[in-house]
C-alpha positions, 0 to 999 in steps of 0.5 A: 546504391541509394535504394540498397542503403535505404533498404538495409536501414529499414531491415535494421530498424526492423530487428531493434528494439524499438527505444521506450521515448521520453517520459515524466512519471510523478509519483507521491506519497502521503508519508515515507515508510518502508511499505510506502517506500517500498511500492514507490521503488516497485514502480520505478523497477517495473518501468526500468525493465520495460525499458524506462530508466532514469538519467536515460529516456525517464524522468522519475519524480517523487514527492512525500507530504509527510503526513499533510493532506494539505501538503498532499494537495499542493503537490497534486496541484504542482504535479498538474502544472507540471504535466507529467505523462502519468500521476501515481499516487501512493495511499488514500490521501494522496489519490483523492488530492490527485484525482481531484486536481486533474482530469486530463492526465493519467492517474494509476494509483496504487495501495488504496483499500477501497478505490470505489469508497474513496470515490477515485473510480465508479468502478473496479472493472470499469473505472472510467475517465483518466483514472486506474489503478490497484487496491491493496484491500485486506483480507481481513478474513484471514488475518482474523483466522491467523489471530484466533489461531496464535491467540486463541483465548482471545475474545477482544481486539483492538483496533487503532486507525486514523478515523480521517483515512477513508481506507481505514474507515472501510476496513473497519467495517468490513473488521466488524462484520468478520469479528462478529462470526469469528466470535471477535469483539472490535474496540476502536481508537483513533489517532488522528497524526502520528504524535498520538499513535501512543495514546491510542494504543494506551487506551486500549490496554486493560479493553483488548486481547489483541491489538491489530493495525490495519495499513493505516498510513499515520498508525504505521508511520510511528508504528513504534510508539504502538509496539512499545505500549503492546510490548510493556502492556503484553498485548499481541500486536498484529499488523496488516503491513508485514515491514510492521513485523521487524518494528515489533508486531509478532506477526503480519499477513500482508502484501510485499509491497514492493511486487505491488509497486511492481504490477503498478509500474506494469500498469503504468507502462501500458499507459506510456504505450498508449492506452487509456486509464478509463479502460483498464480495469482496477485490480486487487493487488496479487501475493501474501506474505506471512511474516513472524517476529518469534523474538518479540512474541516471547517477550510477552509469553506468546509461542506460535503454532508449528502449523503457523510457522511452517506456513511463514514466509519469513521469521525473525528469530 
């Protein structure tokens, strides 16, 4: 009988699912905005669906520096003496403090432009050590055709960014050289925390043709203040992060940040399996969406294309 019971509990055990077993995932972020935000609740969605849910065998932890690189710091250090099973930085900032804090502890960042620049991995296909993770690189190319075809005349574009955000820095050479055989010209200006986004874009007016914002975390943390200085001066505003189109940027072609969060989380699971970090190569996140803002390009005289408005995966009238 005995034989028979212990016979039965081995077939059962064979046709359950096997349960996903405790676990801590630290999740940070240089600052709180929807695009942010968002990837941070894409990581959280991927993880439930593999079977890690909070309250039941997950433990999920999230902190924001609000801007703060030192702050950023202090919570990668905490984050380390906590000794989470995974680290999942969101942003340039946040990955740099947390791959400088630990080696041991597995590390996936996600929506870092240039992971190689910002010297978080050696490589893209070989990463190496504890560290993995996705790029959000833009596809600079396009959004500079989707520019030239909604505001043709222009010659000038403005480009403010945080001259502190390695990513930012990266983008704006690979800007440059794309401007340059689009027959573009770039003007920088620099906005160093979110209290001078205003300045900057003042001092682009009367110098550019076009305004574009690339995922620079302290630009998009007060997009607001840019889009009130383009609306009043009537200068197109384009963003690099599509939640940047309902804060007033007439038009973004960029990641849903939200399926980035989601093949991050992905990555993540395969670590919580037992995989190594160093050995699963960083990828460039997948998708684009292009998103319209048709109210505010009439503000200031703009009419979009039938040939861009027919490719849009969103328009707000």
């Amino acid at each position: 009988m005995r034989a028979l019971i212990l016979a039965l509990a081995a077939a059962t055990a064979l046709v359950l699912p096997a349960k996903a077993q405790d676990v801590t995932v630290a999740v940070t972020a240089i600052v709180e905005h929807p695009a942010l935000d968002a990837a941070r609740d894409g990581v959280k969605a991927a993880l439930a669906e593999a079977g890690y849910k909070e309250g039941e065998n997950l433990k999920f932890v999230y902190q924001s520096a609000q801007g703060n690189p030192g702050t950023a710091a202090q919570i990668a250090r905490q984050f380390v003496g906590d000794a989470p099973n995974v680290i999942v930085p969101i942003s340039t900032p946040s990955a740099q403090a947390v791959v400088a804090a630990t080696r041991d502890i597995p590390v996936v960042f996600t929506a870092v432009s240039d992971p190689v620049g910002a010297q978080l991995i050696k490589s893209m296909e070989k990463p190496g050590r504890n560290v993995t993770g996705l790029s959000d690189a833009l596809p600079v190319n396009e959004h500079l055709a989707l520019v030239k075809e909604i505001v043709p005349s222009a010659k000038t574009i403005g480009y403010i960014y945080n001259s502190a955000e390695a990513n930012s820095v990266s983008t704006l050479a690979l800007l440059k050289e794309a401007a340059a055989k689009a027959g573009l010209t770039v003007v920088e200006s620099v906005a160093t925390k979110s209290s001078e986004v205003q300045g900057a874009t003042r001092a682009l007016v009367g110098k550019a043709d076009v305004i574009y914002v690339p995922t620079d975390n302290t630009i998009v943390s007060a997009f607001e203040a840019a889009a009130g200085v383009a609306a009043e001066a009537k200068i197109p505003l384009f963003a690099a992060d599509t939640d940047s189109v309902a804060r007033g940027a007439i038009a973004a072609l960029g990641f849903n940040y939200f399926d980035v969060g989601k093949q991050t989380g992905a990555v993540v699971v395969r670590i919580l399996k037992g995989e190594k970090p160093g050995d699963i190569a960083a990828t460039t996140a997948v998708g684009t969406d292009l998103v319209l803002n048709k109210k505010a390009a009439e503000k200031i005289g703009v009419t979009f294309p039938e040939s861009v408005v027919k490719r849009a995966t969103k328009v707000i009238e």
